[in-house]
C-alpha positions as CSV (number, residue, x, y, z in Angstrom):
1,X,0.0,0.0,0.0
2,X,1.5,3.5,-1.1
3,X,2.0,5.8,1.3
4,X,-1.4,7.9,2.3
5,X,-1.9,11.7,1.6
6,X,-1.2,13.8,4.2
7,X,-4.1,15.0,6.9
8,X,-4.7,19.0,7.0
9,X,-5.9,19.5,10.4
10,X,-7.3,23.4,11.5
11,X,-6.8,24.3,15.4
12,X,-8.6,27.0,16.7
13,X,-7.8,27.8,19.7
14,X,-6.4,30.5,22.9
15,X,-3.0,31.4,23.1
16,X,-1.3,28.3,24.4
17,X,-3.9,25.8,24.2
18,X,-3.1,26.5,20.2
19,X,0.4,25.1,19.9
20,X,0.3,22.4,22.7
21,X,-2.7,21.2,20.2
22,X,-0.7,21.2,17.7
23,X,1.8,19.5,19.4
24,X,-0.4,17.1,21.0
25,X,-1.5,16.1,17.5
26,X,1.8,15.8,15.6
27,X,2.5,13.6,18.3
28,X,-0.3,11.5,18.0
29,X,-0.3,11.5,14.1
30,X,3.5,10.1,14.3
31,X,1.8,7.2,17.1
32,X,-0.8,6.1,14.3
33,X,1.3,6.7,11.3
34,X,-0.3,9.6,9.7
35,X,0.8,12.3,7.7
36,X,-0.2,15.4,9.2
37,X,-0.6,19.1,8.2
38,X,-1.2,21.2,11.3
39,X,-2.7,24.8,10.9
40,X,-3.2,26.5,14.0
41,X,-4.5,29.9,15.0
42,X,-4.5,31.4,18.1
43,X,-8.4,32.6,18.4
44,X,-10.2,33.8,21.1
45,X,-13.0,31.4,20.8
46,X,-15.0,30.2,23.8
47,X,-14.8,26.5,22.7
48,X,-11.1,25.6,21.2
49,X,-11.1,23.0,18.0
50,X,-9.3,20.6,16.5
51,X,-11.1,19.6,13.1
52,X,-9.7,17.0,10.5
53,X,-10.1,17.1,7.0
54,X,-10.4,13.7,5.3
55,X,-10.0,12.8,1.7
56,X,-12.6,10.1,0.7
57,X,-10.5,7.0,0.8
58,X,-9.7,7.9,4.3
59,X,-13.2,7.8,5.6
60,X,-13.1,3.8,5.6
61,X,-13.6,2.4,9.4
62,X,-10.7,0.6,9.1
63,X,-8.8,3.4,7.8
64,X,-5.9,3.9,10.9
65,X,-7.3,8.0,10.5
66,X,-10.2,6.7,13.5
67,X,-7.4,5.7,15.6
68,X,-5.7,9.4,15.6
69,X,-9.5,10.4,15.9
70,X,-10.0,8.6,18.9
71,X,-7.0,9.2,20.6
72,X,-7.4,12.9,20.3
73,X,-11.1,12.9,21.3
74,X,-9.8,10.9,24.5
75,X,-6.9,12.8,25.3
76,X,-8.0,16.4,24.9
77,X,-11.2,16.6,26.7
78,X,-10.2,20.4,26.5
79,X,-11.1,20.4,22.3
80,X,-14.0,19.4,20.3
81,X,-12.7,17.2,17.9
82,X,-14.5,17.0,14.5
83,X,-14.1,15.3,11.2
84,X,-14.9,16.2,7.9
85,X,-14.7,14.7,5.0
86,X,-14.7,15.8,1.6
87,X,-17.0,14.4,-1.4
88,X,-14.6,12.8,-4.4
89,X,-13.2,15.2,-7.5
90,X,-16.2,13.8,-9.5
91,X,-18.8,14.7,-7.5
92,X,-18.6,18.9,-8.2
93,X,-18.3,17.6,-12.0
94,X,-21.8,16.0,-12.2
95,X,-23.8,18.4,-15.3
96,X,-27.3,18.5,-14.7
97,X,-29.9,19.6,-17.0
98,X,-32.7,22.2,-16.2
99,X,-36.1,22.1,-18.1
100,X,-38.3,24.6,-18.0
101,X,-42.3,23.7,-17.3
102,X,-44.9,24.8,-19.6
């Protein structure tokens, strides 16, 4: 199996909390194997976030993404941890036609 396409993953979060995030989740990333693109920013939000962005072939259950997923969920109870995951190339290209009713 080739080697799997790296992870972008936005922090939002306060001063500190931002980069020990960050940390935290290079560190975690490197546990399960992932390849891992970190953005953080140091917000003043009232609920910090770590949210990963998955490419479709990553969204499998047995993908080893769920085990970075997990971990972080577990072992930040300070962050909401979210997951998105994006819709193939194809699926923006689909052409529909319109008609128009009499």
């Amino acid at each position: 199996m080739g080697a799997s396409a790296s992870i972008l993953c936005e922090i939002h979060a306060p001063d500190r909390l931002a980069t020990d995030l960050a940390w935290t989740v290079h560190f975690f990333a490197g546990q399960t194997g992932q390849s891992l693109t970190a953005v953080a920013s140091e917000d003043r939000v009232s609920e910090p976030a770590v949210t990963l962005h998955l490419q479709p072939g990553q969204n499998s259950p047995a993908h080893p993404v769920w085990c970075l997923v997990c971990r972080l969920a577990c072992l930040c109870p300070q962050a909401r941890v979210g997951i998105l995951v994006h819709a193939a190339d194809s699926f923006g290209h689909v052409r529909t036609s319109h008609r128009r009713s009499a």
